[in-house]
Backbone as JSON, one array per atom type, in Angstrom:
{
  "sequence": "XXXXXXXXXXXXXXXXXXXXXXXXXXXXXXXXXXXXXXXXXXXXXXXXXXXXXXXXXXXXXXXXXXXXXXXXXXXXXXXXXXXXXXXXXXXXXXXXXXXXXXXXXXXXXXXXXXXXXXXXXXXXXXXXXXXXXXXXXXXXXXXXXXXXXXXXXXXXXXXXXXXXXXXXXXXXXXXXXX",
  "N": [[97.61, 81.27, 83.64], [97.72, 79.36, 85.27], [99.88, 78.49, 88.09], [101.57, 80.65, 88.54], [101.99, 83.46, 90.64], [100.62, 85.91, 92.2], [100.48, 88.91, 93.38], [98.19, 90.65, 95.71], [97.2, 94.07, 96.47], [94.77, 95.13, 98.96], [92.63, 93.47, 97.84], [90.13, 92.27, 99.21], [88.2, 93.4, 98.29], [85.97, 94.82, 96.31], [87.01, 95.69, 92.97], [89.68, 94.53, 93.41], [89.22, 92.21, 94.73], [87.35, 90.76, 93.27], [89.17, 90.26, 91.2], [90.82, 89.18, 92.08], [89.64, 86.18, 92.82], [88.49, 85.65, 90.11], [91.59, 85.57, 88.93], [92.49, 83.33, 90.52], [90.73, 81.3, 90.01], [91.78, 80.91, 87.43], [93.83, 79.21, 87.96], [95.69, 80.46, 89.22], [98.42, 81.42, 92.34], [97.5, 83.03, 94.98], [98.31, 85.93, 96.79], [97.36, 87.91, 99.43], [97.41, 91.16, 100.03], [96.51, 92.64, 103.21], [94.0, 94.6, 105.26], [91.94, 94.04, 106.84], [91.19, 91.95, 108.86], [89.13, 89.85, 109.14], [88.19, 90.33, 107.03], [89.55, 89.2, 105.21], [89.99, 86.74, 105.69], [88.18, 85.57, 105.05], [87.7, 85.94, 102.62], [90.09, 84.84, 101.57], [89.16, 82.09, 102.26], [87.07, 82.18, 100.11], [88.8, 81.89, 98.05], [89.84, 79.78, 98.28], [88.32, 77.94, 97.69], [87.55, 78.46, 94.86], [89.96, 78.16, 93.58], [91.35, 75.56, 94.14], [93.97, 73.68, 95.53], [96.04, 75.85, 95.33], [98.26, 77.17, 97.07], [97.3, 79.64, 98.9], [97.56, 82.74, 100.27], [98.01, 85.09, 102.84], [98.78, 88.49, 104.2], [99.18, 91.01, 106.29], [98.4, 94.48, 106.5], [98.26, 98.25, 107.44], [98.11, 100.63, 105.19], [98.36, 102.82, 105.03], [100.55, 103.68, 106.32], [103.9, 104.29, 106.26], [105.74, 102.58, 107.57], [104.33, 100.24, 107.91], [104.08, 100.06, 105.38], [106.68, 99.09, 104.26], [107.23, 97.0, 105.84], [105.71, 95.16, 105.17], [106.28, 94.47, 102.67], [108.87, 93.92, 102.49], [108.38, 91.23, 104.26], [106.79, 89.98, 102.49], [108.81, 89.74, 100.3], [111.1, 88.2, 101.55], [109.28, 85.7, 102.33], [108.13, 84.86, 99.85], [108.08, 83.02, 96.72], [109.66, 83.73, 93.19], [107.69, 86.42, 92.5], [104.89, 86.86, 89.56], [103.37, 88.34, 89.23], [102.04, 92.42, 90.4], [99.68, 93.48, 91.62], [98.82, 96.26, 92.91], [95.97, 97.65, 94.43], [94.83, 98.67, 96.58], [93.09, 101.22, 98.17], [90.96, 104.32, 99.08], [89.04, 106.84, 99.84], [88.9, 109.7, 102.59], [87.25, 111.24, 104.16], [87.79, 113.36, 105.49], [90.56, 116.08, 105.97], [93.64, 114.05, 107.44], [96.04, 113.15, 108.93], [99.21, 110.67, 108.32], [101.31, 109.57, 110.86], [103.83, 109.7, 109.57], [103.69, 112.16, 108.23], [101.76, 112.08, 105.75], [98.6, 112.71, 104.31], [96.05, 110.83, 104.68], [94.83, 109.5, 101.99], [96.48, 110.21, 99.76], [98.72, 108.93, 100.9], [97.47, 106.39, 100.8], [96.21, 105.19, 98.6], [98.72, 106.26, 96.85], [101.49, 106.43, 97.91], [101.8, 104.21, 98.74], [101.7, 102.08, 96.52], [104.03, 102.68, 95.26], [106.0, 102.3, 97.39], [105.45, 99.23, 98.06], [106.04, 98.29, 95.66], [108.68, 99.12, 94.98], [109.46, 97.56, 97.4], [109.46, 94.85, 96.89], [110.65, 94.69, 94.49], [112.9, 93.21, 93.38], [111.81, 90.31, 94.18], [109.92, 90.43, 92.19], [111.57, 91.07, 89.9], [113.47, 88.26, 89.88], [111.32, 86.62, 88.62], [111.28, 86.51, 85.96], [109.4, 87.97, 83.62], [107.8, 89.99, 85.14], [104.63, 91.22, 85.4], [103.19, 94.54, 87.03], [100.76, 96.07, 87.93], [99.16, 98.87, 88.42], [95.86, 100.04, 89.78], [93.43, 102.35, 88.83], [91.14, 104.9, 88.62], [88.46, 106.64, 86.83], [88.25, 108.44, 88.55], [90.56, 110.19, 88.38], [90.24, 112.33, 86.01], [88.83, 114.27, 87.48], [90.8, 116.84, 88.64], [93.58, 118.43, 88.17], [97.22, 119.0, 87.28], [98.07, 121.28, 88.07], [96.92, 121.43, 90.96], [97.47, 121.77, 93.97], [99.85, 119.32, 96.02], [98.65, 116.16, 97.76], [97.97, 116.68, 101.4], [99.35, 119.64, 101.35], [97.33, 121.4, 101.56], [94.18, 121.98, 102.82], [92.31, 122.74, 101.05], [89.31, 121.98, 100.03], [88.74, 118.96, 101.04], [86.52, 116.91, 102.45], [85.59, 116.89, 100.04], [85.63, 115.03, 96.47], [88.19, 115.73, 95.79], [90.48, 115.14, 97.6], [90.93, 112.08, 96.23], [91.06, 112.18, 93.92], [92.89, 113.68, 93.0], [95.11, 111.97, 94.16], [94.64, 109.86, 92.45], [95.28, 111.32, 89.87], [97.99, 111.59, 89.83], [99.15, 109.08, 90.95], [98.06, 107.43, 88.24], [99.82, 109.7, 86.27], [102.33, 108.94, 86.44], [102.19, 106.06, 86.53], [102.7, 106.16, 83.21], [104.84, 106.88, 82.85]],
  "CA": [[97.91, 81.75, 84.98], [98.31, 78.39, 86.63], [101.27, 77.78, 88.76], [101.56, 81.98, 88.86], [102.16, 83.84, 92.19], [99.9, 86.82, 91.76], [99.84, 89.81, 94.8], [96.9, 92.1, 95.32], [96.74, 95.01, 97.88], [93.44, 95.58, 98.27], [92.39, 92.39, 97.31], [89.41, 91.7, 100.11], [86.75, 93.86, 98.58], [85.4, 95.53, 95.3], [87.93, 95.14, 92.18], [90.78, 93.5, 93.96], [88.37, 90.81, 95.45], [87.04, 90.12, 91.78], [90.46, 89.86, 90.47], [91.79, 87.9, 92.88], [88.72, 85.09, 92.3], [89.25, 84.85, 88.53], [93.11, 84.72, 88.84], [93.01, 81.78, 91.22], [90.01, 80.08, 88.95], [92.2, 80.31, 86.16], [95.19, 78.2, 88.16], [97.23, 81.39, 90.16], [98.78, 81.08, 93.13], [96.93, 84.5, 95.36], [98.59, 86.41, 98.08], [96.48, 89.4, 99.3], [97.98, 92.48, 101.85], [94.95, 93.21, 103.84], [93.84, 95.26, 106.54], [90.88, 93.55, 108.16], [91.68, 89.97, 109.53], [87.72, 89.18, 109.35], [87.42, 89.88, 105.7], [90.82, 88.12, 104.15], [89.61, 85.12, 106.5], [86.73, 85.28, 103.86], [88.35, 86.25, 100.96], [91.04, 83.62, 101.54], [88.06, 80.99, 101.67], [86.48, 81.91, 99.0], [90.02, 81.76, 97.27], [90.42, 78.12, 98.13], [87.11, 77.18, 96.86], [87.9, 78.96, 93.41], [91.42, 77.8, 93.23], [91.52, 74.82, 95.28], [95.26, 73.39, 95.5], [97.38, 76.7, 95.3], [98.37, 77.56, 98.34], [96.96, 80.85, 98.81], [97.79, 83.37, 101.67], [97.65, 86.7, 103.24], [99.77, 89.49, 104.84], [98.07, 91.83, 106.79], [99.33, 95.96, 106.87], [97.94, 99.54, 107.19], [99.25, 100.24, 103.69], [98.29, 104.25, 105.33], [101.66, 103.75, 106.77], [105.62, 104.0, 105.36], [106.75, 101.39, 107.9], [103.92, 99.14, 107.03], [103.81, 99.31, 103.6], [107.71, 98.51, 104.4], [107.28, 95.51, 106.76], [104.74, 93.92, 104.63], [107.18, 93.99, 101.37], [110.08, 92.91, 103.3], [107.97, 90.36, 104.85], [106.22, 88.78, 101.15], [110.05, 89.17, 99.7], [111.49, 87.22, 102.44], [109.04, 84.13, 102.1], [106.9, 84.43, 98.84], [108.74, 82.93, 94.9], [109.19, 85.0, 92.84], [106.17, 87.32, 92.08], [104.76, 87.08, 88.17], [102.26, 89.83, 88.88], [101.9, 92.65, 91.1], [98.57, 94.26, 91.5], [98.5, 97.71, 93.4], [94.83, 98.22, 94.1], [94.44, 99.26, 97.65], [92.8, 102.47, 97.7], [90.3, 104.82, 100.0], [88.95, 107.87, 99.79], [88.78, 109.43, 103.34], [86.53, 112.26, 104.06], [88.32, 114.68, 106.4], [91.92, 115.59, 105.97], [94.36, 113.29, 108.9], [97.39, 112.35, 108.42], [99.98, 109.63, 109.46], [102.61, 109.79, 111.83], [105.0, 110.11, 108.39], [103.08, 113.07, 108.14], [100.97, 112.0, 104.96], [97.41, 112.38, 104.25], [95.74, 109.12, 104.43], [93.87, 108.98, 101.09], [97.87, 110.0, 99.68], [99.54, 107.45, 101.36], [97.14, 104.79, 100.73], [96.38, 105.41, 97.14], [99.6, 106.97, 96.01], [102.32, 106.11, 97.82], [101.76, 102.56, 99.48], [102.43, 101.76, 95.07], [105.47, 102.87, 95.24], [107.08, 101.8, 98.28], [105.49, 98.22, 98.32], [106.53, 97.69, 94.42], [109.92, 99.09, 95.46], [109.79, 96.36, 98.41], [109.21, 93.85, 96.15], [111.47, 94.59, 93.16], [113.85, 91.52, 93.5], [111.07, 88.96, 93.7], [109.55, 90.53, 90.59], [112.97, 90.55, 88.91], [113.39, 87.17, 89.83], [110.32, 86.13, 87.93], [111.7, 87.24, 84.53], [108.79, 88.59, 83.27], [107.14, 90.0, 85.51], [103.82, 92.64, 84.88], [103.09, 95.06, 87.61], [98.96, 96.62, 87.46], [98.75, 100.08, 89.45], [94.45, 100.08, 89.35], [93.09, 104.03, 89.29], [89.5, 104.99, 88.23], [87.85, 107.95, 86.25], [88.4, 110.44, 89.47], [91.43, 111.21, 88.05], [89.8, 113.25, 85.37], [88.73, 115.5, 88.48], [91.59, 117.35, 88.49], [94.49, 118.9, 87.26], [98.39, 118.91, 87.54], [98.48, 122.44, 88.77], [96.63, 121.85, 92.04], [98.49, 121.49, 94.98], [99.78, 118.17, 96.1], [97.68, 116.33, 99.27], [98.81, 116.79, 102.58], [99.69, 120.65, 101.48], [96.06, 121.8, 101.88], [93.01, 121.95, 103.17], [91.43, 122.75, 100.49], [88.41, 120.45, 98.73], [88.59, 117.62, 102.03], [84.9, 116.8, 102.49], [85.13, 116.2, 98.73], [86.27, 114.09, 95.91], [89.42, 116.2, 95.53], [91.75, 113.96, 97.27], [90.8, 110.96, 95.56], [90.95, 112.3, 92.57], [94.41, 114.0, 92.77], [95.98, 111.0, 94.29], [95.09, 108.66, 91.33], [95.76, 111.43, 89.2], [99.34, 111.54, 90.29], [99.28, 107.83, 90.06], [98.25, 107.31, 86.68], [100.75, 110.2, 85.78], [103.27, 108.77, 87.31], [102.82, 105.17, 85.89], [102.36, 106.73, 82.43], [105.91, 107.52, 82.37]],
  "C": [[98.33, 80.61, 85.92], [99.95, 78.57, 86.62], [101.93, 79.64, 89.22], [101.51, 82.65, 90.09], [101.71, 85.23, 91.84], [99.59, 87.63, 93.59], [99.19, 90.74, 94.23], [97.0, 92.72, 96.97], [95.18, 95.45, 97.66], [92.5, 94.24, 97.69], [91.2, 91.59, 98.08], [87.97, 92.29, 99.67], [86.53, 95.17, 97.04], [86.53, 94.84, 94.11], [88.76, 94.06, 92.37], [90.35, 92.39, 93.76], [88.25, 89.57, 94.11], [87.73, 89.47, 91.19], [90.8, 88.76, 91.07], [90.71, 86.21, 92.69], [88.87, 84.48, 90.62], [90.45, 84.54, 88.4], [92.7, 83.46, 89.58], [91.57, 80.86, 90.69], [90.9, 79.85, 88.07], [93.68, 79.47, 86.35], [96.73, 79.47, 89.28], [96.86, 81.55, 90.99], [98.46, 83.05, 94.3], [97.29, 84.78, 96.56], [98.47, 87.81, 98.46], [97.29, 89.69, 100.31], [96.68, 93.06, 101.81], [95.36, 93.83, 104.77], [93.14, 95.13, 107.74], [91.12, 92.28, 107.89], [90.24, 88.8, 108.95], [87.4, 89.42, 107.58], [88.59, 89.46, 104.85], [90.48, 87.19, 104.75], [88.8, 84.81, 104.93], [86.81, 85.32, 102.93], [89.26, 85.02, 100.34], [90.08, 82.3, 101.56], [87.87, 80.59, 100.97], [87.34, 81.64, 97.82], [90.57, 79.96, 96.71], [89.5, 77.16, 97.41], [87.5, 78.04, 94.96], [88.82, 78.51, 92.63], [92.07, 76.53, 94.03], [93.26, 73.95, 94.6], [96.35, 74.23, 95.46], [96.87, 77.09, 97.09], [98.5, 79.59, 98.8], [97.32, 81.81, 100.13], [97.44, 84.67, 101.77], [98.68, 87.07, 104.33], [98.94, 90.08, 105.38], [99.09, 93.35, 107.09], [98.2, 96.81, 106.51], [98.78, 100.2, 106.5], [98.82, 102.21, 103.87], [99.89, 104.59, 105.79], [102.99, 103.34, 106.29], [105.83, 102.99, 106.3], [105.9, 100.28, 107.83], [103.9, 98.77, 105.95], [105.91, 98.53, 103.18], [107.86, 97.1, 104.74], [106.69, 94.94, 105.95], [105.35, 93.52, 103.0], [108.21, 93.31, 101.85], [109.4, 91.24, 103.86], [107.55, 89.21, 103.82], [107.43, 88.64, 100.25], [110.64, 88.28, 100.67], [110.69, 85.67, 102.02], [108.37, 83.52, 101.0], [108.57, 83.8, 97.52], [108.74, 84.19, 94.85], [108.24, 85.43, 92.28], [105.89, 87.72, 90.59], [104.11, 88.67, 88.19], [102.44, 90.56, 90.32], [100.83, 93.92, 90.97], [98.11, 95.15, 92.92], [97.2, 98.08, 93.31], [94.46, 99.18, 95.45], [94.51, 100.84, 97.74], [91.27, 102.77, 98.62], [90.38, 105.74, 99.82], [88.79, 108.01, 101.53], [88.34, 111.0, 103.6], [86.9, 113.39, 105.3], [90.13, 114.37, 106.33], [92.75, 115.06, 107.65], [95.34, 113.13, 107.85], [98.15, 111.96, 109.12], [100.81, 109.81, 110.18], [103.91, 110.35, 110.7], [104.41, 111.33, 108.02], [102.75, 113.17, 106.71], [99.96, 112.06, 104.61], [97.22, 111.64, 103.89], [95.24, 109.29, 102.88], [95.14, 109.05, 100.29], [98.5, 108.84, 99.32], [98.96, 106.3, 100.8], [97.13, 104.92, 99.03], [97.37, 105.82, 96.31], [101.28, 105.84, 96.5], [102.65, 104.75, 98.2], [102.16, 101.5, 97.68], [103.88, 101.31, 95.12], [106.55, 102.05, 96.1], [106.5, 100.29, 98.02], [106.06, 97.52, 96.65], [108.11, 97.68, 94.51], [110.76, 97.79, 96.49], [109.9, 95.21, 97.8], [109.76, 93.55, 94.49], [112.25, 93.59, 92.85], [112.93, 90.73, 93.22], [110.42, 89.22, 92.03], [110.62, 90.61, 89.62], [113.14, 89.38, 88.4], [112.69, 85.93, 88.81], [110.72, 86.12, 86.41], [110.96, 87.66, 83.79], [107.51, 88.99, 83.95], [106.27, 91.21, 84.92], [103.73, 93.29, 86.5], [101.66, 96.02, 87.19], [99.29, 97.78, 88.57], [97.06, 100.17, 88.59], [94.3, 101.58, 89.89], [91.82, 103.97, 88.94], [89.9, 106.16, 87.17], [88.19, 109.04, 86.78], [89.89, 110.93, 88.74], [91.62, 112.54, 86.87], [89.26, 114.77, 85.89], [89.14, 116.38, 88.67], [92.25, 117.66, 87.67], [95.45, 118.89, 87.62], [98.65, 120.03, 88.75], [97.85, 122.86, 90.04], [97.85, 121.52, 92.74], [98.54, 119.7, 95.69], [98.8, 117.56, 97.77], [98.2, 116.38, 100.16], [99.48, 118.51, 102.88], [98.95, 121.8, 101.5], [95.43, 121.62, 102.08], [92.01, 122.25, 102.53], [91.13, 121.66, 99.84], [88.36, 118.99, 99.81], [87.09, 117.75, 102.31], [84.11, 116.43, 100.49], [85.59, 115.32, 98.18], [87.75, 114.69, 95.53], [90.59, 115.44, 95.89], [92.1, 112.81, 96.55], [91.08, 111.09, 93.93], [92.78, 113.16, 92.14], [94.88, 112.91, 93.14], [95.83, 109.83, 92.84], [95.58, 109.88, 90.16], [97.43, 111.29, 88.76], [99.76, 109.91, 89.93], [99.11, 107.02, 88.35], [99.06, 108.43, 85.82], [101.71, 109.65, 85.9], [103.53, 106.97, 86.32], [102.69, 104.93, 84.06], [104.06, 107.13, 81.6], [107.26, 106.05, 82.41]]
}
């Protein structure tokens, strides 16, 4: 992994966090998209003590939102190399249905489509790389479900449960399956 330019969404807290500590022990170069300022401060710390000499960084976006999860790809293609890895973890269940101004339900957006568009944003630098991998991280919930419910954002049914969470990764691990 040394000398490696490795992004994680999601990367400040549970899996991500983890990941992102052993990549930059084992020599790669870690640039997290966060959401809270106060815990990539801390993450990015503990990054430098793990990995001391790569020059490690952070983006910051509400990856709930199409023109953030825009700005913040445009923003790590603009100044990052190119990108060996790109690890899609950022993910939230969110216990009452809302949804964004793009008129998405958050747990959706963040888990489903914030993938898509920020891998899309970032297709060139991972080109660039010539072999690059790309990680979309899902769980178990997607065993929760089934194809033939309805997608999120087009009901109200099952919010207060694990239903969105569990259709949005299913959709995602269908999706990168293919």
């Amino acid at each position: 992994m040394k000398g490696k330019t490795v992004v994680i969404t999601g990367g400040t807290s549970g899996i991500g966090e983890v990941a992102a500590e052993a990549l930059a022990q084992m020599g790669a170069r870690i640039v997290l998209v966060a959401r809270s300022k106060s815990r990539a401060e801390a993450t990015l710390a503990r990054l430098c003590r793990s990995g001391p000499g790569a020059a490690h960084s952070v983006y910051f976006a509400d990856l709930k939102r199409l023109a953030e999860m825009k700005r913040v790809a445009a923003e790590i293609a603009e100044r990052e190399p190119p990108i060996d890895i790109l690890i899609n973890n950022a993910g939230a269940l969110f216990g009452t249905r809302r949804l964004t101004e793009d008129g998405l339900e958050y747990t959706f957006a963040l888990n489903h489509m914030s993938y898509f568009v920020v891998t899309e944003g970032l297709r060139e630098r991972l080109l660039a790389s010539g072999a690059a991998r790309i990680i979309n991280t899902a769980s178990a919930a997607h065993q929760g479900t089934s194809t033939a419910e309805r997608p999120p954002g087009l009901s109200d049914v099952g919010w207060g449960s694990n239903w969105p969470l569990c259709s949005s990764r299913l959709r995602t691990t269908v999706s990168a399956s293919r």
